[in-house]
Structures are given as structure tokens and as C-alpha cells.
Biopython code that builds the backbone (N, CA, C, O; Angstrom):
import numpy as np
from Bio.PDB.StructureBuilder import StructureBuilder

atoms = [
    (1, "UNK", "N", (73.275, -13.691, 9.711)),
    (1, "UNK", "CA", (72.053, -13.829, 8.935)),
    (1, "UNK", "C", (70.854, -13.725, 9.867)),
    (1, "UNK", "O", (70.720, -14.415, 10.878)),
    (2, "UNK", "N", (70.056, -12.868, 9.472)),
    (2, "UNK", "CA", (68.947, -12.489, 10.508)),
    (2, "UNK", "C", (67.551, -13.518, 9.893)),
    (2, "UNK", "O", (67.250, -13.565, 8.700)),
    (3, "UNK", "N", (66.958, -14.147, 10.791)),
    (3, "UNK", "CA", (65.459, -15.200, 10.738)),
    (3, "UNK", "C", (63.970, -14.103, 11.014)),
    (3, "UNK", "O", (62.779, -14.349, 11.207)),
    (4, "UNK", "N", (64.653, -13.026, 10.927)),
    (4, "UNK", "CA", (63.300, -12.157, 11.032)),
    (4, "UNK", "C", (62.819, -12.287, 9.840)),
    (4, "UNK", "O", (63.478, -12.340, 8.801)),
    (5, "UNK", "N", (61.565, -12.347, 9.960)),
    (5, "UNK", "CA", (60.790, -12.010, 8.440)),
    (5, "UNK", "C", (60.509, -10.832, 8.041)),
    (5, "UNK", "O", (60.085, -10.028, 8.872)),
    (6, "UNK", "N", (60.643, -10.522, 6.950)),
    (6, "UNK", "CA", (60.608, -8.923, 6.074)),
    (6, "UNK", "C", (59.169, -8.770, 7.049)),
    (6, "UNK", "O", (58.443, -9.588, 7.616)),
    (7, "UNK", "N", (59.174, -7.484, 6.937)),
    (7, "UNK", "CA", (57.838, -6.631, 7.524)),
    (7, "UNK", "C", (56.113, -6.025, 6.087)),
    (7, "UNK", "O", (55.771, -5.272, 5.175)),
    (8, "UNK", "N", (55.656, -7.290, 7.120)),
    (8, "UNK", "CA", (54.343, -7.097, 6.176)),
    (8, "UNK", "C", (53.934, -5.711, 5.651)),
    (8, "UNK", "O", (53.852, -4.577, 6.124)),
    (9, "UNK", "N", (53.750, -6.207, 4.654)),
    (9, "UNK", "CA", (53.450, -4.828, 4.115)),
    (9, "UNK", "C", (51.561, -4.417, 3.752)),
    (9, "UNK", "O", (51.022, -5.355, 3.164)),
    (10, "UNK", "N", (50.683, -3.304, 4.006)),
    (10, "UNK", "CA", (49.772, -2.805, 4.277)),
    (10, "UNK", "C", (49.164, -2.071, 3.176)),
    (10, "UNK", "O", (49.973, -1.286, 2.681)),
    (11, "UNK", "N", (48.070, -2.056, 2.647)),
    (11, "UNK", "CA", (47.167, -0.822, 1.721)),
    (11, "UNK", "C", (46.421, -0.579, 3.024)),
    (11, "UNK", "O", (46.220, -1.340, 3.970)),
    (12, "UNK", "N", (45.996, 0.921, 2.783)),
    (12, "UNK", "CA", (44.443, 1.665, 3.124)),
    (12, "UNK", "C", (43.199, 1.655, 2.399)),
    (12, "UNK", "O", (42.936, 2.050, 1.263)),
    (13, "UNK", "N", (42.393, 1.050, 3.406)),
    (13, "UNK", "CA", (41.265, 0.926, 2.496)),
    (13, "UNK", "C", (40.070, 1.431, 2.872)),
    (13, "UNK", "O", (40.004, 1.787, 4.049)),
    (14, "UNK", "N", (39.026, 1.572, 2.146)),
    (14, "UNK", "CA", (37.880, 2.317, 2.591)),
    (14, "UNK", "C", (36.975, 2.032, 2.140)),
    (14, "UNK", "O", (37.281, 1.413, 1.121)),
    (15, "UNK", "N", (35.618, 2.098, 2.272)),
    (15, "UNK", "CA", (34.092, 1.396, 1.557)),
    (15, "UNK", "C", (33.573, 2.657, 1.425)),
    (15, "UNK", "O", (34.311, 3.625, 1.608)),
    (16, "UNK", "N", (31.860, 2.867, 0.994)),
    (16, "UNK", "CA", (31.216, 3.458, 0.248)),
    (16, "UNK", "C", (31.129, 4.310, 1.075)),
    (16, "UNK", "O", (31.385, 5.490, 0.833)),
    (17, "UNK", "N", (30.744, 3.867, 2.229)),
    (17, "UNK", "CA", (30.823, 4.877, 3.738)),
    (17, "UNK", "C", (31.739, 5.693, 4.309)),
    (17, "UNK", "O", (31.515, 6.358, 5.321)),
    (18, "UNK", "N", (32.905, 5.674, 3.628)),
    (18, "UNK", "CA", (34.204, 6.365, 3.774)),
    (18, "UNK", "C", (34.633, 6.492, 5.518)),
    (18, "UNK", "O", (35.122, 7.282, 6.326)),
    (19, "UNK", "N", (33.965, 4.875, 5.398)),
    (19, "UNK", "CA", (34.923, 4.137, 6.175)),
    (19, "UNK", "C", (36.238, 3.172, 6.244)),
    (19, "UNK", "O", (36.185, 2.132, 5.587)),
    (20, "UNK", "N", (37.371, 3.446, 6.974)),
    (20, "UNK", "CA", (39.108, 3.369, 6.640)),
    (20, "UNK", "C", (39.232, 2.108, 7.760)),
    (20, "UNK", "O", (38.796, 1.895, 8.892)),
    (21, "UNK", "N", (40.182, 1.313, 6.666)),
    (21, "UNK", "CA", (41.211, 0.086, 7.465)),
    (21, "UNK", "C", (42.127, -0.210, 6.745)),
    (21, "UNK", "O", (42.319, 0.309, 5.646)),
    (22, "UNK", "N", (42.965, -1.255, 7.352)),
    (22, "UNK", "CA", (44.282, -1.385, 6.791)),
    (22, "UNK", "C", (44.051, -3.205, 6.156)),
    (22, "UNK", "O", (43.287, -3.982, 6.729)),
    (23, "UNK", "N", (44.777, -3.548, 5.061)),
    (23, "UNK", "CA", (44.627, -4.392, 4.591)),
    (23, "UNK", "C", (46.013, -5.382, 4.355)),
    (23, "UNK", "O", (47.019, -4.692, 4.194)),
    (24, "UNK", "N", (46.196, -6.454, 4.317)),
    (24, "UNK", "CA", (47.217, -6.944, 3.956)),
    (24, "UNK", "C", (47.506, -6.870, 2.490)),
    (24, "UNK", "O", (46.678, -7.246, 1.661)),
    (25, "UNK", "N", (48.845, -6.319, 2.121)),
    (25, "UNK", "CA", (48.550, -5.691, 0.923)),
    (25, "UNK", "C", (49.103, -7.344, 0.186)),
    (25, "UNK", "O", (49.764, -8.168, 0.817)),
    (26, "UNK", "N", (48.665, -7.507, -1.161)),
    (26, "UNK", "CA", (49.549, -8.443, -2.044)),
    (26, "UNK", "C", (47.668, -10.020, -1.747)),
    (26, "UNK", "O", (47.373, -11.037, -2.375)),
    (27, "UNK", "N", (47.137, -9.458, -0.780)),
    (27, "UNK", "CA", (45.682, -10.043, -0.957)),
    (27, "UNK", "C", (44.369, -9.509, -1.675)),
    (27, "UNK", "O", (43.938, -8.401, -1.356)),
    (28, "UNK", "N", (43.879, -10.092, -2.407)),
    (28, "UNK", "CA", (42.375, -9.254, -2.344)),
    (28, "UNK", "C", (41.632, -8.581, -1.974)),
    (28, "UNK", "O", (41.028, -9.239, -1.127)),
    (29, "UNK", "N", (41.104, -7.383, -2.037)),
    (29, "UNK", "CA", (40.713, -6.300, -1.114)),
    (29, "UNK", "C", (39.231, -7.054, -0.988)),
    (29, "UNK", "O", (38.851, -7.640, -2.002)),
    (30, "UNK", "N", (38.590, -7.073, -0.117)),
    (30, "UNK", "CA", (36.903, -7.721, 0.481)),
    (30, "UNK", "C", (36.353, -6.576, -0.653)),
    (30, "UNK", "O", (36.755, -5.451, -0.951)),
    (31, "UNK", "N", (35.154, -7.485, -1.170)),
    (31, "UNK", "CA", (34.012, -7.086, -1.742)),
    (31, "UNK", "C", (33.345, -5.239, -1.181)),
    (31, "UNK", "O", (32.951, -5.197, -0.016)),
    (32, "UNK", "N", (33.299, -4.487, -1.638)),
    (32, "UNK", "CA", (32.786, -3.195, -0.825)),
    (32, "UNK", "C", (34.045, -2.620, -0.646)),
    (32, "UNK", "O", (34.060, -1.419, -0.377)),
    (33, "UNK", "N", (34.858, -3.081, -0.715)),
    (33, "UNK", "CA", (36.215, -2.116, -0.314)),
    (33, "UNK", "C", (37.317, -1.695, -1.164)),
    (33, "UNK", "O", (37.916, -2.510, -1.866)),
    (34, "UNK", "N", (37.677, -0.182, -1.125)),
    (34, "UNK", "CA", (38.611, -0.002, -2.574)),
    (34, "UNK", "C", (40.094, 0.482, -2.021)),
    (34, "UNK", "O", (40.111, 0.594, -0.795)),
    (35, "UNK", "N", (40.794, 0.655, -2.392)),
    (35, "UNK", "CA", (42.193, 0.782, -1.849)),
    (35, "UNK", "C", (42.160, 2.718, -2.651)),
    (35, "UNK", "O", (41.766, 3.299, -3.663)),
    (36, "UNK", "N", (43.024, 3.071, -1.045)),
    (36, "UNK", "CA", (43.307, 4.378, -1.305)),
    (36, "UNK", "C", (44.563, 5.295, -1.731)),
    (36, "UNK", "O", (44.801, 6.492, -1.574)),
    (37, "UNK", "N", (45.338, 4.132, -2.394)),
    (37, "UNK", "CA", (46.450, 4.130, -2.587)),
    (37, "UNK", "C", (47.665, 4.061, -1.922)),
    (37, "UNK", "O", (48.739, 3.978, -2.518)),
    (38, "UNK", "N", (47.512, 4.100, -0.349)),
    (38, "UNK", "CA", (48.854, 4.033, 0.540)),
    (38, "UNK", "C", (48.608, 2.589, 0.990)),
    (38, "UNK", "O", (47.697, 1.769, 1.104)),
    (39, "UNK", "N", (50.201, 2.762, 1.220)),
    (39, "UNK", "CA", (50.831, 1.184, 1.206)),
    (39, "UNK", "C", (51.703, 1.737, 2.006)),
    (39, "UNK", "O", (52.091, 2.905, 1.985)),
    (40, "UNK", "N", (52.100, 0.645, 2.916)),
    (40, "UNK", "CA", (53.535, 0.825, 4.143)),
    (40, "UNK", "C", (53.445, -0.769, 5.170)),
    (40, "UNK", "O", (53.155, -1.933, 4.894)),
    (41, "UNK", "N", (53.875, -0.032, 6.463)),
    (41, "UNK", "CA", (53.612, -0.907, 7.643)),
    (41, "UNK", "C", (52.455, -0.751, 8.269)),
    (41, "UNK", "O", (52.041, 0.397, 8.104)),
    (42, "UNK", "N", (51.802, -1.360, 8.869)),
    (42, "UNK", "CA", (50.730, -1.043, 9.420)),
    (42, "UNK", "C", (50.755, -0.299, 10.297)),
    (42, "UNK", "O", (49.692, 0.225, 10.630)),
    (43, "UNK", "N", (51.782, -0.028, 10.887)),
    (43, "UNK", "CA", (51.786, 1.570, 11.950)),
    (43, "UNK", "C", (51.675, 2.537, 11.137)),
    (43, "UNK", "O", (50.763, 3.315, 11.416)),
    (44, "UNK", "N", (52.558, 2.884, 9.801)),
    (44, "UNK", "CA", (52.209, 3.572, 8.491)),
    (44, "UNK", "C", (50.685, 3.781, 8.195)),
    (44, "UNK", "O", (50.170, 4.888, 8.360)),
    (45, "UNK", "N", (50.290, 3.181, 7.950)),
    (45, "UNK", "CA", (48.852, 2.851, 7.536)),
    (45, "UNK", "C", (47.914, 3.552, 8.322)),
    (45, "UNK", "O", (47.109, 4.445, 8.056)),
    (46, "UNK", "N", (48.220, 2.909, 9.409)),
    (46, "UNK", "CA", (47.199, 3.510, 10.561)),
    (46, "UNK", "C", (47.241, 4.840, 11.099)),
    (46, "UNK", "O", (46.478, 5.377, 11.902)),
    (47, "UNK", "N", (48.527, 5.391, 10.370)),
    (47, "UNK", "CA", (48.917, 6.788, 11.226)),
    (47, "UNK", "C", (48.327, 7.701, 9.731)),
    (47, "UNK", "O", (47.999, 8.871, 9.925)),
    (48, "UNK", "N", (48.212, 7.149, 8.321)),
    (48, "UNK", "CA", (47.478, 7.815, 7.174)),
    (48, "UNK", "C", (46.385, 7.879, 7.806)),
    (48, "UNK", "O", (46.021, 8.954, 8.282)),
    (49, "UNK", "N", (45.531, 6.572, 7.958)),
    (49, "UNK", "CA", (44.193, 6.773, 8.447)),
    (49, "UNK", "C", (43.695, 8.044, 9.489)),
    (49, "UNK", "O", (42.905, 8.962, 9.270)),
    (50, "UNK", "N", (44.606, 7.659, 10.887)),
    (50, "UNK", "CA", (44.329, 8.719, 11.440)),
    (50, "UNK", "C", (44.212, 10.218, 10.876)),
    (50, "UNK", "O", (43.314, 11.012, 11.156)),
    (51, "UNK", "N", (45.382, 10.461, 9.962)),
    (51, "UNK", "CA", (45.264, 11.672, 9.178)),
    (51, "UNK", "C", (43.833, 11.985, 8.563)),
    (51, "UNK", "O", (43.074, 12.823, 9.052)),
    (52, "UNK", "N", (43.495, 11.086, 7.239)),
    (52, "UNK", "CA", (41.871, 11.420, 6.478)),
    (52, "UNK", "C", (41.223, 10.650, 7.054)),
    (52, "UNK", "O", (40.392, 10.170, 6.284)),
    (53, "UNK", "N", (41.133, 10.157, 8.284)),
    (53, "UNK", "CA", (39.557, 9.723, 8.792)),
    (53, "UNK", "C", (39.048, 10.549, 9.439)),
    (53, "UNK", "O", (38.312, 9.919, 10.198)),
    (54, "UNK", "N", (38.950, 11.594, 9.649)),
    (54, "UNK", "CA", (38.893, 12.488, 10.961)),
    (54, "UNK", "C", (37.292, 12.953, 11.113)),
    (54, "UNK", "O", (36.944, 13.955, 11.737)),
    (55, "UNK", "N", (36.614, 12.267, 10.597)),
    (55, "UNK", "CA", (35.127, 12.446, 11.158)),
    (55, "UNK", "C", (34.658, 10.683, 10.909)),
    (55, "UNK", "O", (34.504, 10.061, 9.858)),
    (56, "UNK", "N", (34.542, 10.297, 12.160)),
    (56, "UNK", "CA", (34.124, 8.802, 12.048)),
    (56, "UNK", "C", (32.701, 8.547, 11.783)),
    (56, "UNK", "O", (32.252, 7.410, 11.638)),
    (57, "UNK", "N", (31.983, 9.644, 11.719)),
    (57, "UNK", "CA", (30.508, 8.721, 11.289)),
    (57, "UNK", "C", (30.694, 8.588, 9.941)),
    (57, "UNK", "O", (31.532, 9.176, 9.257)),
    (58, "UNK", "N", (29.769, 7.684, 9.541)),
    (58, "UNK", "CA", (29.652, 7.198, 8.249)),
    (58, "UNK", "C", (29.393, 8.246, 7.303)),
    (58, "UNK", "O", (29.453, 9.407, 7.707)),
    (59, "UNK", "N", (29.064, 7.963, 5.882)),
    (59, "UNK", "CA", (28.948, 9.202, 5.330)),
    (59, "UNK", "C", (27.711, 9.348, 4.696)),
    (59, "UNK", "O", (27.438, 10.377, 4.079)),
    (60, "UNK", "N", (26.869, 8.317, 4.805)),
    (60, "UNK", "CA", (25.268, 9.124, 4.963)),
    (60, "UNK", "C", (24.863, 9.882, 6.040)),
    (60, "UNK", "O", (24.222, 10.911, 5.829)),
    (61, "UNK", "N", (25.202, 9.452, 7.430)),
    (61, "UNK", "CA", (25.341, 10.015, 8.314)),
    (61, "UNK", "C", (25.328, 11.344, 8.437)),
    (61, "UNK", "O", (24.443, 12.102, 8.833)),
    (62, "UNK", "N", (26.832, 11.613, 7.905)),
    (62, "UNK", "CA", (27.061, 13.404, 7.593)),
    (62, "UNK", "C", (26.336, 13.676, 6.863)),
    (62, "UNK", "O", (25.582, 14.542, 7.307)),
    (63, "UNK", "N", (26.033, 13.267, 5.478)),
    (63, "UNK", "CA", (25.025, 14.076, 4.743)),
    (63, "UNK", "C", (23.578, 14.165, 5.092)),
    (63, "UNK", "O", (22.694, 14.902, 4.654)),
    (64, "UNK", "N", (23.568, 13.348, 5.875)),
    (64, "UNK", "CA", (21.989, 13.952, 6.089)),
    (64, "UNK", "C", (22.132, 14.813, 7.264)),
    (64, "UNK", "O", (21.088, 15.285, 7.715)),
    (65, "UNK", "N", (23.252, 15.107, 7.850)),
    (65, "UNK", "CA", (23.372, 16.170, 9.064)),
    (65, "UNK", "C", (23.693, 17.162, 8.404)),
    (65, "UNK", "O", (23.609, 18.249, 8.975)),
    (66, "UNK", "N", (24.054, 17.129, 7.327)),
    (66, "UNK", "CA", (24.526, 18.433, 5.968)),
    (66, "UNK", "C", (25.962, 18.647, 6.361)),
    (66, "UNK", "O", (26.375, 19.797, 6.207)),
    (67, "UNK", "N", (26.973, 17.569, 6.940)),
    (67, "UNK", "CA", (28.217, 17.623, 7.392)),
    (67, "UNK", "C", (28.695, 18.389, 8.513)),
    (67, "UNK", "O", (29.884, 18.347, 8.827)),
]
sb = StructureBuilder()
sb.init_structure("model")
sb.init_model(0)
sb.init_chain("A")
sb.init_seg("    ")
for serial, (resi, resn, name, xyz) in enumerate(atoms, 1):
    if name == "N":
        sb.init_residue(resn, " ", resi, " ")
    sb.init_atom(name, np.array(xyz, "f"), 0.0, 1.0, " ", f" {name:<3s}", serial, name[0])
structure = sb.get_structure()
């Protein structure tokens, strides 16, 4: 019988700024922040993020640079 505990499980999340983090999933997402539908481990998570975050400034930012 193994005393490990199951492996937390993670949403992706992002604010208005389409700015990305990982959340403990099965909690309340913070005020400003909406879930992007993936769920996993947080190495999971973080390796989505890396995928669609791929321009880190914010996203007024880009638009007023016209992207």
C-alpha cells in the first residue's frame, strides 16, 4: 500500500491581459481570472502554457504596438 498522495491536479488560467498561470484545480479561480479549460499536473499545465503564451507582454501592450 503506497502513502503517496494522488497528484494534485491543475487548471490554466488567464486574466483580461492574456496573461497565463496554473491554478489548483477543485479551488476558486481569483477574481480577474478565467480558466482555459486544461487541467492536468502542473508540469502539464505549464508545458500548455508554454505552448499559447508565446508573446509575454500583456495584451494592451500588443495592441497598441498593433501586435
Amino acid at each position: 500500500m503506497s502513502t503517496d498522495p494522488a497528484p494534485q491536479r491543475f487548471v490554466v488560467v488567464h486574466n483580461d491581459e492574456e496573461q497565463y498561470s496554473t491554478w489548483p484545480a477543485g479551488l476558486p479561480v481569483p477574481n480577474g481570472w478565467h480558466t482555459d479549460g486544461f487541467t492536468g499536473s502542473q508540469e502539464e499545465c505549464l508545458q500548455h502554457v508554454s505552448r499559447v503564451w508565446t508573446d509575454l507582454r500583456p495584451k494592451t501592450l500588443r495592441d497598441l504596438a498593433g501586435r
